[in-house]
C-alpha positions in Angstrom: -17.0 -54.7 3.8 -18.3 -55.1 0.3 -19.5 -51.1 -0.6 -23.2 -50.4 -1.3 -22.3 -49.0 -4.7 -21.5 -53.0 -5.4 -24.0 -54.8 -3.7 -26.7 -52.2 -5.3 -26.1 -51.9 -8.5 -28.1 -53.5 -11.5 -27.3 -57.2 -12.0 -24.9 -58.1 -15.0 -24.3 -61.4 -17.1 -21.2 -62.9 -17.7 -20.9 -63.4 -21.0 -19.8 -67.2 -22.5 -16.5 -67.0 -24.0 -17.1 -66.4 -27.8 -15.6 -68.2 -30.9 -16.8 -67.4 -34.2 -15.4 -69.7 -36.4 -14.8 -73.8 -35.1 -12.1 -75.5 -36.7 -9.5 -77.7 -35.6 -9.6 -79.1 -32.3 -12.1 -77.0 -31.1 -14.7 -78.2 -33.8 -13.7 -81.7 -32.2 -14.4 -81.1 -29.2 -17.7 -79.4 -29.8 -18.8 -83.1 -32.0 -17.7 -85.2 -29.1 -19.6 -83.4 -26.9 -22.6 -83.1 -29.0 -22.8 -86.5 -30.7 -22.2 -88.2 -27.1 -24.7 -91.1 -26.0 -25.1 -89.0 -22.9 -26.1 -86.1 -24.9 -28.6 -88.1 -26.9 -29.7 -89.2 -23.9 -30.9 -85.8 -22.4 -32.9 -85.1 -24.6 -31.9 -81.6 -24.5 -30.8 -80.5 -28.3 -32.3 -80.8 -31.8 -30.3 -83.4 -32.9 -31.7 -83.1 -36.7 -31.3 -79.2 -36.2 -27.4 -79.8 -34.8 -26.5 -82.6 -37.6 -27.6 -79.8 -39.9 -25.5 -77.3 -38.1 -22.5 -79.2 -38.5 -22.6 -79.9 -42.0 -21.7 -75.7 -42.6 -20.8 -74.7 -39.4 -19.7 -71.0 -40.0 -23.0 -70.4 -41.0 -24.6 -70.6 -38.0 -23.6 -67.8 -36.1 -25.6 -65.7 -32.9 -27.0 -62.2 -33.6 -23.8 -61.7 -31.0 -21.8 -62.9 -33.9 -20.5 -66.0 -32.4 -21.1 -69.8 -33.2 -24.2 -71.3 -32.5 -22.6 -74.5 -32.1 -20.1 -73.3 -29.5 -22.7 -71.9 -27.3 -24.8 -75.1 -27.2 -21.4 -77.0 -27.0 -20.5 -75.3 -23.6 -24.2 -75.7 -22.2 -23.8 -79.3 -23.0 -20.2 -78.9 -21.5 -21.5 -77.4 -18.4 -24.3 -79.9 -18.1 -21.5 -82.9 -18.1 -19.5 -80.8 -15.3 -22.4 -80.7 -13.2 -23.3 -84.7 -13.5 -26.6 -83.9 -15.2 
């Protein structure tokens, strides 16, 4: 049995693992994933606004203090994962 004191309380968030800076092999990864045809294809990013991003990408960081780039990386990620 799963205690009320769990099942009751206020809802949380999981937060997205954070990176700051991108360099290295995670910066790859967050191109390929971006600049993918299937990426393109949905539609779902600025790609003007991203191109942009990626030309200084430590400057683009969340009021969380992590990359902007990242976080749309993982969406896009996640979006692969789940066949969309």
């Amino acid at each position: 049995m799963i205690p009320h004191q769990v099942i009751d309380r206020p809802k949380g968030y999981f937060p997205v693992p954070a990176l700051k800076y991108l360099r290295g092999p995670y910066l790859e990864l967050v191109k390929e994933s971006l600049c993918a045809e299937r990426s393109k294809q949905r539609g779902v990013f600025n790609l003007p606004e991203v191109s942009k991003m990626f030309e200084e990408p430590d400057k683009h960081i969340t009021p969380l203090q992590g990359s902007k780039l990242w976080q749309i990386a993982l969406l896009e990620l996640w979006l692969c994962e789940q066949g969309l």
